[in-house]
VEXLUMZA-48593 format. One record per atom (N, C-alpha, C): residue in one letter; x, y, z. Coordinates in steps of 0.001 Angstrom, whole numbers, padded with zeros to 6 digits, always signed. Layout:
N
AXYZ ...
END
This chain:
197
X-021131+037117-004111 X-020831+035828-004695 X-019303+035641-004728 X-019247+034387-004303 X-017839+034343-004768 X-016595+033837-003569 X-017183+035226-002010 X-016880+034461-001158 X-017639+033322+000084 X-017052+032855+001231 X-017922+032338+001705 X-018099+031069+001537 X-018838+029810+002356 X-018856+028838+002319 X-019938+028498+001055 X-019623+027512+000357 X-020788+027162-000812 X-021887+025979+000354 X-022840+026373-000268 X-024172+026150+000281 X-024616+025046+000327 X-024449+023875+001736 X-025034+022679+001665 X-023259+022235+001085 X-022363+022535+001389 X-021049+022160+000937 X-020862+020465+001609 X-021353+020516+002986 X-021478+018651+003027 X-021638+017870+001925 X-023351+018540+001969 X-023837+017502+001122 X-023063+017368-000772 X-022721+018282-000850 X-022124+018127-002659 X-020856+017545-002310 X-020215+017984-001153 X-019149+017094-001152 X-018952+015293-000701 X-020096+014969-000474 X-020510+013400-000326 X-020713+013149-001297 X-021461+013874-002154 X-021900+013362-003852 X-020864+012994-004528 X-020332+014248-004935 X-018694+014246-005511 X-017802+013290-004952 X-017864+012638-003824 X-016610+011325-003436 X-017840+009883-003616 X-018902+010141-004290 X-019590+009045-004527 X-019462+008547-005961 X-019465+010630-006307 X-019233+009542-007644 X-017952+009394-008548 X-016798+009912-007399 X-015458+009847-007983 X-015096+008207-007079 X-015657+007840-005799 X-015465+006251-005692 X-015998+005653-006820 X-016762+005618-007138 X-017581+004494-008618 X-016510+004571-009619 X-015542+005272-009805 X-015013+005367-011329 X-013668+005094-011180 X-013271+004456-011728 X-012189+003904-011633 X-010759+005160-012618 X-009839+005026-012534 X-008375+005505-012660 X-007258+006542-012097 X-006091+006575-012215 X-005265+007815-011669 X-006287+008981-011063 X-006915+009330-012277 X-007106+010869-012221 X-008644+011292-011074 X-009499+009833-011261 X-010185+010359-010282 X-009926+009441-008636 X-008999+008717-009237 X-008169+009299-007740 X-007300+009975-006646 X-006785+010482-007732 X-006599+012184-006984 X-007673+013157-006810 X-008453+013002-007590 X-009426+013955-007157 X-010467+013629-005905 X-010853+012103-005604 X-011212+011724-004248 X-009634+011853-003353 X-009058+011586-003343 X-008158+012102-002420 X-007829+013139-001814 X-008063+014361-003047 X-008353+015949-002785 X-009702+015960-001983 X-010959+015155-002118 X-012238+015526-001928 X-011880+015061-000128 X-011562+013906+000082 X-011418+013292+001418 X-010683+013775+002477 X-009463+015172+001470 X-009250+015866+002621 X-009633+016665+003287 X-010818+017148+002412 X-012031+018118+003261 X-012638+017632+003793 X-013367+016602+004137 X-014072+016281+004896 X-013614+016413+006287 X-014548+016831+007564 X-014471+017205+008186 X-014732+015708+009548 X-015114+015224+009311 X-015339+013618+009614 X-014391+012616+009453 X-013456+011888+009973 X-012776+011176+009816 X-013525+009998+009806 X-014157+009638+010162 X-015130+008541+010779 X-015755+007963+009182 X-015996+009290+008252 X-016562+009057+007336 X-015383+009081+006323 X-014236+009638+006283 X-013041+009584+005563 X-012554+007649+005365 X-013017+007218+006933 X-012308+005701+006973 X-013202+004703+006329 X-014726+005028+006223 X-015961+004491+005895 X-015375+004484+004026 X-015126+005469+004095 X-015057+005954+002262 X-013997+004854+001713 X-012862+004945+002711 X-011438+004262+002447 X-012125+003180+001854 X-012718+002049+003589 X-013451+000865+003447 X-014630+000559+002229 X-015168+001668+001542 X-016242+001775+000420 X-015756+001402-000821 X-014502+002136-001169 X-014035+002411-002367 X-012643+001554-002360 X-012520+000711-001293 X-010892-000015-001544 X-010628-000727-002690 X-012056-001026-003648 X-011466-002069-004799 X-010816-001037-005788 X-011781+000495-005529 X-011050+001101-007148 X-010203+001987-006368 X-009334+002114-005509 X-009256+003390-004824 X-008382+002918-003489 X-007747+002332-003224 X-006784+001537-002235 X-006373+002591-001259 X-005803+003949-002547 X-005047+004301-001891 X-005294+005572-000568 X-006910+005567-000569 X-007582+006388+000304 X-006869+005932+001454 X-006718+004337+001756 X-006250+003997+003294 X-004488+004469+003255 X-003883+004443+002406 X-002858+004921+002663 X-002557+006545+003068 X-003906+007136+002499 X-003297+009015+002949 X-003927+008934+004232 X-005221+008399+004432 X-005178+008139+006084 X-003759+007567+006680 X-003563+006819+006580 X-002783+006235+007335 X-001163+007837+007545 X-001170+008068+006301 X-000035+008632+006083 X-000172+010314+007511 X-001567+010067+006636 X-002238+012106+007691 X-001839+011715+009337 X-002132+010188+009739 X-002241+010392+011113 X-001112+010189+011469 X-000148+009721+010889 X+001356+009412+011687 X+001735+010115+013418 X+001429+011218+013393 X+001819+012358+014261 X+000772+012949+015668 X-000601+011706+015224 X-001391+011801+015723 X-001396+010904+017569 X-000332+010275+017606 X-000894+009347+018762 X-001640+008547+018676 X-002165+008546+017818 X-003293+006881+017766 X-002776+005785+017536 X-001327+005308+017442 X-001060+004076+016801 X-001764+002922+016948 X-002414+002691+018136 X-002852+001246+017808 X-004391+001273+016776 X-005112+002914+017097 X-005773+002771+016151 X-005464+002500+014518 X-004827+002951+014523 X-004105+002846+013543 X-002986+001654+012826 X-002878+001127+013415 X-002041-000234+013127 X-003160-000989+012796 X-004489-001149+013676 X-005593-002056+013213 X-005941-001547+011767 X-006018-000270+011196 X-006547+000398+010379 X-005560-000098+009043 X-004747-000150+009337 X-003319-000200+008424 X-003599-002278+008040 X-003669-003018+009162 X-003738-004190+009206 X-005231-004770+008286 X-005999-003886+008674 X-007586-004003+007934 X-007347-004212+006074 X-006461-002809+006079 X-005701-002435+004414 X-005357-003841+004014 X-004389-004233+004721 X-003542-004685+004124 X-004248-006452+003637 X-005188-006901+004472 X-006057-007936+004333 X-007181-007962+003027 X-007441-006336+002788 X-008435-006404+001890 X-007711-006235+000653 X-006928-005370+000532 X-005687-005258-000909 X-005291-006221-001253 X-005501-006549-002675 X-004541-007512-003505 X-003590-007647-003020 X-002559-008461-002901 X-001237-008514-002541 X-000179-007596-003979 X-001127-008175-005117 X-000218-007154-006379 X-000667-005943-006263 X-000675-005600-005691 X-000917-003904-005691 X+000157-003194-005012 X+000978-002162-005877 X+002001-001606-004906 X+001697-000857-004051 X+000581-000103-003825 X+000133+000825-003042 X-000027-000038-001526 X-000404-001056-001716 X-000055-002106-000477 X+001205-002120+000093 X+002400-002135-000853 X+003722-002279+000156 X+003638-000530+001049 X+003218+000343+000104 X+003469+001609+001009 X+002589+001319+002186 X+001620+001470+002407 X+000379+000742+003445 X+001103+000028+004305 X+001788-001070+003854 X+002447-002175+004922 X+003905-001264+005288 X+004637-000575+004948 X+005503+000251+005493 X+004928+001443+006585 X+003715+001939+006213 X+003014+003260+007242 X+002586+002556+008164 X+001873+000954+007965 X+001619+000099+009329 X+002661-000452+009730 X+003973-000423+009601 X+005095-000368+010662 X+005186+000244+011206 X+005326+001686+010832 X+005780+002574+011822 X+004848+002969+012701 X+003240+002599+012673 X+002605+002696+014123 X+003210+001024+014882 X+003515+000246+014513 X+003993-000820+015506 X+005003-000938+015461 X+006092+000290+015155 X+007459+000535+015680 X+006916+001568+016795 X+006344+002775+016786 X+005505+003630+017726 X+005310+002412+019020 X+004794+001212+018537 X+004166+000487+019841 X+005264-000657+020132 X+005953-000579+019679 X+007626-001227+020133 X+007004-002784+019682 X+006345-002937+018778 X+005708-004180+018000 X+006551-004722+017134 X+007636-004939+017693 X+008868-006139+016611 X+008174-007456+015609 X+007162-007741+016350 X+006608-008751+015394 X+005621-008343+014214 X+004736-007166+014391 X+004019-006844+013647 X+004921-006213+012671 X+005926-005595+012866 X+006774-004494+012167 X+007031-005240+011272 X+008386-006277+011629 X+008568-007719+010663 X+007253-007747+009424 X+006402-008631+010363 X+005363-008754+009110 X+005181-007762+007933 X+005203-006625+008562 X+004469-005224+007469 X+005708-005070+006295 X+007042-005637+007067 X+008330-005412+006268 X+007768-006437+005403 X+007723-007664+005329 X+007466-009192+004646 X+006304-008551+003559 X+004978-008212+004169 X+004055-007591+003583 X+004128-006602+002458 X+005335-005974+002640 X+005729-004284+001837 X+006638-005426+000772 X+007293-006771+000759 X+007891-006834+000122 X+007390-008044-001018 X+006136-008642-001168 X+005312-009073-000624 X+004624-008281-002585 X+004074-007060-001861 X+003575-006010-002710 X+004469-005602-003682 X+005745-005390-003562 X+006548-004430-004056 X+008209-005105-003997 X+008261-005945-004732 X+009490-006442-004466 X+010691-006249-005011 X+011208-005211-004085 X+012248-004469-004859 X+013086-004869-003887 X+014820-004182-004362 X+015888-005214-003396 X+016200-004108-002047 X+015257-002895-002399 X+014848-002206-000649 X+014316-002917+000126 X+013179-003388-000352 X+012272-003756+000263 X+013055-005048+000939 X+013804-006124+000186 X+013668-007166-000102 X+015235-006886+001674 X+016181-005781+001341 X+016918-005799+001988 X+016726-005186+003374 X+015794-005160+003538 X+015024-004526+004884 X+014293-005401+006052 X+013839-006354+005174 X+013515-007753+006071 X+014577-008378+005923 X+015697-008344+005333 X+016904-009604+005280 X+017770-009297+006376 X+018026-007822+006285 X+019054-006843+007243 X+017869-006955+008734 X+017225-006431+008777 X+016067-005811+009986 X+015895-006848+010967 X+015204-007783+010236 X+014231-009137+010828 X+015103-009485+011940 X+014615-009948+013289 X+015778-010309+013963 X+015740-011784+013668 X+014410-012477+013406 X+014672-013767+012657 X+014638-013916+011366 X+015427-013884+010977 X+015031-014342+009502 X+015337-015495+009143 X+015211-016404+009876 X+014968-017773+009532 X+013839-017894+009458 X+012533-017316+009925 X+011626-017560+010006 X+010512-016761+008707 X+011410-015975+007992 X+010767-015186+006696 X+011484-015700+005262 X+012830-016371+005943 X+013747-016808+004535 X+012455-017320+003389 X+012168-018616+003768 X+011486-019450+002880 X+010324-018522+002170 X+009673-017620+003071 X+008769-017107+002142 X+008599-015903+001348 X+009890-015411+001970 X+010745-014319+001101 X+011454-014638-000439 X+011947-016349-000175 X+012159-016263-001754 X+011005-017185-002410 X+009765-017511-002279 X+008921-017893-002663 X+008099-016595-003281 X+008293-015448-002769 X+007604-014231-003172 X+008372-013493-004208 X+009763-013605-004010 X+010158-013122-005369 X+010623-014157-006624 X+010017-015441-006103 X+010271-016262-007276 X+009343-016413-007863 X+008065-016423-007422 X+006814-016120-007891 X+006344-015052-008623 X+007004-013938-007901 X+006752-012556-008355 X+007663-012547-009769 X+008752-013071-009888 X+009603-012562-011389 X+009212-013739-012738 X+008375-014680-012016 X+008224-015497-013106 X+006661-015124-013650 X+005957-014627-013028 X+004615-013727-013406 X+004740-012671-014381 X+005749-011745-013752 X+006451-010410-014671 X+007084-011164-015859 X+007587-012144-015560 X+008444-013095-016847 X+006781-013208-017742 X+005847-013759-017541 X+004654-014073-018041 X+003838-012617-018683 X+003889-011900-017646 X+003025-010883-018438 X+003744-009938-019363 X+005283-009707-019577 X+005844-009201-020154 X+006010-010026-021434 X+006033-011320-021244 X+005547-011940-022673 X+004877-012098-023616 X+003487-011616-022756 X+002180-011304-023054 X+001616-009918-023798 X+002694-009165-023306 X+002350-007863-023747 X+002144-006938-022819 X+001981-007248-021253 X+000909-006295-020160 X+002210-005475-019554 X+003696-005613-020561 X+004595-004189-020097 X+004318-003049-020028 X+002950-002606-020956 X+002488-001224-021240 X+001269-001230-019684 X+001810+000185-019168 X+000977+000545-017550 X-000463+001034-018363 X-001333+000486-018092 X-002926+000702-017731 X-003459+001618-016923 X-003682+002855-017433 X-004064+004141-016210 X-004804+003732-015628 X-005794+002714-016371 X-007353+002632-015368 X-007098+001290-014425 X-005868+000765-014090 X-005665-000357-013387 X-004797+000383-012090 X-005139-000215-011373 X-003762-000333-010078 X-002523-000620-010471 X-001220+000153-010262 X+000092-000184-010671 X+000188-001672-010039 X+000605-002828-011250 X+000902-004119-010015 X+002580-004494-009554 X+002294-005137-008962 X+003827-005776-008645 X+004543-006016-009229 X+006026-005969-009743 X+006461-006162-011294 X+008318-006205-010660 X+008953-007857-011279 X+010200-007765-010692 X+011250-007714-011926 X+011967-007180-012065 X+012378-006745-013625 X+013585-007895-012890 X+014446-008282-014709 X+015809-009107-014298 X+016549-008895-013867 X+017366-007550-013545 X+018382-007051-012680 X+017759-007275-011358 X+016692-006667-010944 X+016182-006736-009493 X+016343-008357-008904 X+016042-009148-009751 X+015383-010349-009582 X+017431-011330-009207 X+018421-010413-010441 X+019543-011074-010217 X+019882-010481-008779 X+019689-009410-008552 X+019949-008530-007021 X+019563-008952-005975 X+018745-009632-005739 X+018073-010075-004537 X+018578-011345-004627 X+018995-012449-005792 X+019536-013461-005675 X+021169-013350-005171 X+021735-012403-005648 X+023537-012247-005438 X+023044-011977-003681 X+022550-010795-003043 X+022100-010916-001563 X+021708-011736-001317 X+021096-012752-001664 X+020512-013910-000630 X+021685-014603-000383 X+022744-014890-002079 X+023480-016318-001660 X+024450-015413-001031 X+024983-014135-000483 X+025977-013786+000009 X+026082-013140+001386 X+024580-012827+001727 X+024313-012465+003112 X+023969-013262+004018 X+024038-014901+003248 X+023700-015554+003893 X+025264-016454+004308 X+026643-015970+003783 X+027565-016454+004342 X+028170-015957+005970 
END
């Protein structure tokens, strides 16, 4: 006892990511994340992603993250693109997602998709990285201006709202959301009106 494969280890390990997808917070999502790296099936790793994306997002991101090195990019850019359609847009685990689906359509010399995933990552997560990465990067950014500051004007007057409300305190059993604090929010304004001279 003791060593050796445990018995029927498939099957308990399908159980166990069935019933750590059903439950929502942090903790049992690390523990499906731990469970999904055993699996021996990718096929069924991406099925799980697609199963569990409402409580559990971030399954498509450690895929995405595991295959970097793999050569698959275009599989993978679709995979990354799939994410990013079904995720809330407030979810930060989305901007990481939309940053790992750049770099398979930097892999595929995809200037336009890349853009987007930048817009997308900032979008999710609007910080003045993010925010200075499509401003600097984009080779058009005439064509992201307008909806670049529609996203963080939207985004800081929400955070203005829920911080009024009370929803400053993080919720383990929620998805971290999008959140633009007032310095960030003055930061991305001093860059807009000055990178744009």
């Amino acid at each position: 006892m003791g060593n050796g494969d445990l018995p029927e280890f498939d099957e308990f390990l399908a159980g166990w990511i069935s019933y750590l997808g059903e439950m929502k917070g942090c903790h049992a999502g690390e523990l499906l994340r731990e469970a999904q790296a055993m699996l021996r099936d990718e096929d069924v790793g991406l099925e799980n992603a697609r199963k569990y994306v409402g409580n559990h997002p971030a399954l498509f991101e450690q895929m995405l993250r595991a295959k970097l090195d793999s050569g698959e990019n275009e599989k993978m850019l679709e995979i990354g693109r799939e994410a990013l359609d079904k995720i809330p847009y407030s979810y930060t685990v989305r901007s990481e997602i939309a940053l790992l689906t750049a770099e398979y359509a930097c892999k595929l010399q995809d200037k336009a998709a890349m853009e987007t995933c930048w817009l997308e990552a900032f979008r999710s997560n609007s910080t003045v990285v993010n925010y200075f990465r499509i401003r600097t990067r984009a080779e058009n950014w005439a064509k992201y201006k307008d909806d670049v500051k529609a996203i963080y004007e939207r985004t800081y007057e929400e955070s203005k709202e829920k911080s009024g409300r009370g929803y400053a305190v993080h919720d383990m059993n929620k998805q971290r959301a999008n959140h633009l604090q007032e310095q960030d929010y003055l930061a991305i304004f001093f860059l807009r009106n000055n990178l744009a001279k």
